[in-house]
C-alpha positions as CSV (number, residue, x, y, z in Angstrom):
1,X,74.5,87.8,118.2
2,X,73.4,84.2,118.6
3,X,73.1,83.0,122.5
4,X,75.4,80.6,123.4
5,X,72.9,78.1,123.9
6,X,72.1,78.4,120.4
7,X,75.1,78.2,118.7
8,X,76.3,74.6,116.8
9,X,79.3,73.1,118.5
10,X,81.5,74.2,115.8
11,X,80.5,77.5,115.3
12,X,81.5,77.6,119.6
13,X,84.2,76.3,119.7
14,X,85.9,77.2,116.5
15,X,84.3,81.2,117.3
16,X,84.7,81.7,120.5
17,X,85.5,84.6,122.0
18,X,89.2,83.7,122.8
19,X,90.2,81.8,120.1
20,X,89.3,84.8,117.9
21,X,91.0,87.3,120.3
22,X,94.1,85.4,120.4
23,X,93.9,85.5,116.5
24,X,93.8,89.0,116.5
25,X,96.3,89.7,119.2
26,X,99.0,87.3,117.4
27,X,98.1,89.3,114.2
28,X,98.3,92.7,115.9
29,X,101.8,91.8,117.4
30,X,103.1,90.7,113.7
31,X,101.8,94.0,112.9
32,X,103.4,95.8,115.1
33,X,106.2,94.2,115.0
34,X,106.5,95.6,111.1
35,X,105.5,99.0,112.0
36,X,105.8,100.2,115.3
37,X,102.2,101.2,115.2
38,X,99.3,99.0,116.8
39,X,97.1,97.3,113.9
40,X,94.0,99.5,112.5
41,X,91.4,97.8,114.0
42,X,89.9,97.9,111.0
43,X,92.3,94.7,109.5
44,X,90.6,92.9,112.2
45,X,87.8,92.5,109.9
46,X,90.2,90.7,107.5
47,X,92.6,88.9,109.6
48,X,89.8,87.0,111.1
49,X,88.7,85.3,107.9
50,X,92.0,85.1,106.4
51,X,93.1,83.1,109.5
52,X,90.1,81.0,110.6
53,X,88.7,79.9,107.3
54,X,91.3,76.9,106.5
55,X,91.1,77.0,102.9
56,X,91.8,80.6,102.9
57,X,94.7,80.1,105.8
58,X,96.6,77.0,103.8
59,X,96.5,79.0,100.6
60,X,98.4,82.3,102.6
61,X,101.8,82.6,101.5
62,X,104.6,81.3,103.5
63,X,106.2,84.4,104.0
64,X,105.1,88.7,103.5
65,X,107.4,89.0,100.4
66,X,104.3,88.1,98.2
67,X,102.3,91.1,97.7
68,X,98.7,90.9,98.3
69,X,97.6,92.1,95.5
70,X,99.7,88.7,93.7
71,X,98.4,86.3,96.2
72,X,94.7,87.2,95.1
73,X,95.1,87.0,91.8
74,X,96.6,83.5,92.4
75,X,93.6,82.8,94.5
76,X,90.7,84.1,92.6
77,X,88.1,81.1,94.1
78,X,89.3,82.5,97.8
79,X,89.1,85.5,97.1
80,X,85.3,85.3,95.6
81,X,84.2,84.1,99.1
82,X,86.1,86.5,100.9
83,X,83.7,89.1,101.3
84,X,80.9,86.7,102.2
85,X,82.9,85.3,105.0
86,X,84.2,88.9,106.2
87,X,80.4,89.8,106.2
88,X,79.5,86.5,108.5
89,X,82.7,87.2,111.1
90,X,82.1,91.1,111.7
91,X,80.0,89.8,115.1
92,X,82.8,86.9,116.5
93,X,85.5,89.5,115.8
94,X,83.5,92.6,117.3
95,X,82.4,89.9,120.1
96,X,86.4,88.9,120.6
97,X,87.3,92.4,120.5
98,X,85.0,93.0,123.4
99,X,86.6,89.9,125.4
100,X,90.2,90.8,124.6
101,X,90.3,94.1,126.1
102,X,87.8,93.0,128.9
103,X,90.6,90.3,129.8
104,X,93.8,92.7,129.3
105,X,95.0,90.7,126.3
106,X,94.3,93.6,123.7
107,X,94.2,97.6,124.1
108,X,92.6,99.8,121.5
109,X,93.8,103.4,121.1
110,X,92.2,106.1,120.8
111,X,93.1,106.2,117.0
112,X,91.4,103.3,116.4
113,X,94.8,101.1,116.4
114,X,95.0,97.6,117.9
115,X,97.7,96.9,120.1
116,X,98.6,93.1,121.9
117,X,99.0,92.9,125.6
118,X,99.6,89.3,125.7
119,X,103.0,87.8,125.7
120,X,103.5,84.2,124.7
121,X,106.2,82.0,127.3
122,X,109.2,81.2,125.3
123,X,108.8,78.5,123.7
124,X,105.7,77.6,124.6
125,X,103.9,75.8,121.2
126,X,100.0,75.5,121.4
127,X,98.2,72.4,122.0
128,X,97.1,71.1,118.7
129,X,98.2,71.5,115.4
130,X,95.2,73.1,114.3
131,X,95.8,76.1,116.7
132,X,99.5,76.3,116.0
133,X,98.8,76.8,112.5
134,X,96.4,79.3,113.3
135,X,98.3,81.8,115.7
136,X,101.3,81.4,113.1
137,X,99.5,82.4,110.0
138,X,97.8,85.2,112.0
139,X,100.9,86.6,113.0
140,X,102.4,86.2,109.3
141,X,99.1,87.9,108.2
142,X,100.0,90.9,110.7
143,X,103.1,91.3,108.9
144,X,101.6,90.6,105.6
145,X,99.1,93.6,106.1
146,X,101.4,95.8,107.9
147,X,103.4,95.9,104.3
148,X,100.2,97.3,102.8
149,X,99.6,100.4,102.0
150,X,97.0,101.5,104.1
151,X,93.5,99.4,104.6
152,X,92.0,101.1,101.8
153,X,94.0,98.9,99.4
154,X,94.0,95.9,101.5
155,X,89.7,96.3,101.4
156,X,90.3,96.9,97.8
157,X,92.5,94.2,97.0
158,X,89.9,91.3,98.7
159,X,86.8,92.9,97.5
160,X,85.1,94.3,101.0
161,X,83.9,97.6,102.3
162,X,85.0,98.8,105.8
């Protein structure tokens, strides 16, 4: 993991340890939300990407009625990058992991499932539109996944190994 000190401005602030946790909490709670279950932790690999690369997040459906499997055929040149930017995020999201459940804002079972402590105020929207758009697709990308078969397919599907 690259030291602070050494990371570009933009790889800070837009992989920091909280932004991506929040990601992956908003996801988790869309998740669970679907389920009942906490999120594999597993689909953290994937959310991440999905969610913080912006190509990849405006091309995301607008709602979990398309199937995966649709959306990347629809979407063959983001899905040929996927794997390359899964591969380049596994540290920020084991790094956000890390943060999230040091700062109470995600628990992981046991199982391996991913569950969100944090609780958004009512109506409360982020500052900047940048990050609203981010925790919105994340949670849509929690329900999105949740409709999945298992993570299996959804590895499958965008062309990465767990």
């Amino acid at each position: 993991m690259t030291a602070w000190a050494n990371r570009s401005p933009i790889a800070a602030a837009m992989l920091n340890p909280a932004l991506v946790a929040a990601v992956l909490a908003t996801a988790a709670q869309g998740y669970e939300k679907e389920t009942g279950q906490g999120m594999p932790w597993s689909l953290s690999f994937v959310v991440a990407p999905m969610v913080l690369h912006q190509s990849t997040r405006q091309a995301l459906p607008t709602s979990t009625r398309t199937h995966l499997a649709v959306w990347a055929g629809k979407n063959p040149l983001v899905r040929a990058g996927f794997p390359a930017r899964a591969q380049a995020l596994v540290d920020p999201v084991k790094e956000a992991t890390r943060f999230g459940l040091a700062h109470r804002a995600l628990t992981l079972e046991a199982g391996g499932r991913l569950y969100s402590t944090y609780q958004r105020p009512r109506g409360y929207r982020p500052p900047g539109q940048q990050l609203d758009q981010m925790l919105r697709k994340a949670g849509l990308v929690g329900r999105w996944l949740a409709k999945a078969d298992n993570p299996a397919t959804v590895f499958a599907v965008l062309g990465v190994t767990p």
